[in-house]
N, C-alpha and C positions, 0 to 999 in steps of 0.2 A: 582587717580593719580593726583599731581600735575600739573597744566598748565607750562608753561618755563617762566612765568611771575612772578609765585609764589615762596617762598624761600620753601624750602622742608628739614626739621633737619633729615630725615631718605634718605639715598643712598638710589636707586631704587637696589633689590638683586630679585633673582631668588632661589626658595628653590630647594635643591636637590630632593624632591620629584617631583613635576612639571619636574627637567629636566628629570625623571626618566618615569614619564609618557608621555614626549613629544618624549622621543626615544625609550619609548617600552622596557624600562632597567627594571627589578627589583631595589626598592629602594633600597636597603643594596647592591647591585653591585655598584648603583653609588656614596653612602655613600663610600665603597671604594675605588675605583676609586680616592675619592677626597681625601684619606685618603693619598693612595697611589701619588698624582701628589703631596701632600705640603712634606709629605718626601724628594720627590727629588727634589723642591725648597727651604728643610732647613727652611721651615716654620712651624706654627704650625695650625694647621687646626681647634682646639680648639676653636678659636679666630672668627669664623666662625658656629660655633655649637650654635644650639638652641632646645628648649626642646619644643614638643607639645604631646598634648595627642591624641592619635589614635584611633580607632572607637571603639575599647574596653575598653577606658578610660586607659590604661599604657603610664605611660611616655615613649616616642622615642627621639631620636635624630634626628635632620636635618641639614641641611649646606645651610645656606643663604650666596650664592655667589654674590659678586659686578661682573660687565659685562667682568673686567679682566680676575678674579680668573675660569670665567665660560666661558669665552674661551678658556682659557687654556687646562682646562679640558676636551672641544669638540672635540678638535684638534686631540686626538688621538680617536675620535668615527668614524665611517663610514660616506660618503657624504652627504646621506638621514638625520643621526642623526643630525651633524651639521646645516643642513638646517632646520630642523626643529626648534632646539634650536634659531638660527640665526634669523627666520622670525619671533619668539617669541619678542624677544628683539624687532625688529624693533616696532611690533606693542607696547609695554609694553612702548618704548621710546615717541612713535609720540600720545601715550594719546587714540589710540585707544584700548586699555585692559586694564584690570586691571590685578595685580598678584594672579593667584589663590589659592596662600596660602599667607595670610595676613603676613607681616612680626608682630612679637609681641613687642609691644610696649617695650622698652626698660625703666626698672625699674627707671635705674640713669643713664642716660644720661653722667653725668659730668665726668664719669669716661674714657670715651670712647675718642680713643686720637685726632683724627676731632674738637670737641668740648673743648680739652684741649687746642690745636694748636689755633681755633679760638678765646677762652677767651684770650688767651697770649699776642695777636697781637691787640684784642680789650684794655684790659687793657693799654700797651705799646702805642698804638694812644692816647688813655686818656691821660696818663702820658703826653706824648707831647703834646696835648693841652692846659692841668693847665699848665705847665713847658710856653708855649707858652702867655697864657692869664695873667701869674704872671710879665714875663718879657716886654711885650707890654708897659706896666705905667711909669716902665723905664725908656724905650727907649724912649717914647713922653719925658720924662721928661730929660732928657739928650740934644734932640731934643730943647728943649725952652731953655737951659741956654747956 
């Protein structure tokens, strides 16, 4: 885990596996579960899906939830569940855990829209900078006549 000093390119997420073993759920209940909460937020759960291979080598699906998506989804477990899930995050936040299921490295990055958002605004500062350092000679030079 990152320290909060350090820039971190991957969101800390929570796999749906781990929340499955943190509440005592079968995984494929909490696979739906999550399947079932982005339906009725009109989102696409997709976008969350990731492929690992299980102790028999098949590819499975999992849902690497951000701390939003994964409390949304608590909300409707029982006190114990949420608590458990809840005092995970804290530890996984304050640097004392790590996640136990690695998130996987993300192939291409650039496509992912955090990473498009931040090049756009990096780009656009540039632009204002040259735009800034072309007109500065200018203005000294306007400045002396």
């Amino acid at each position: 885990m990152k320290t909060s000093t350090e820039l971190s390119l991957t969101p800390l997420t929570m796999s749906s596996r781990e929340i499955a073993e943190l509440t005592g759920k079968r995984h494929p209940d909490v696979k739906r579960d999550i399947q079932v909460m982005f339906r009725q937020l009109e989102d696409n759960a997709s976008r969350f899906a990731h492929i690992y291979f299980d102790s028999q080598n098949r590819q499975q699906i999992e849902y690497l939830l951000p701390r939003r998506e994964c409390e949304i989804l608590i909300t409707g477990y029982d006190i114990k569940r949420r608590a458990a899930v809840i005092d995970r995050w804290y530890e996984l936040e304050s640097g004392q855990a790590q996640p136990r299921y690695a998130t996987p490295p993300d192939p291409d990055p650039l496509h992912r829209p955090d990473f498009i958002r931040a090049y756009i605004r990096i780009t656009a500062l540039n632009l204002c900078l040259d735009h800034l350092s072309l007109k500065e000679p200018l203005i000294n030079s306007v400045a002396r006549s």
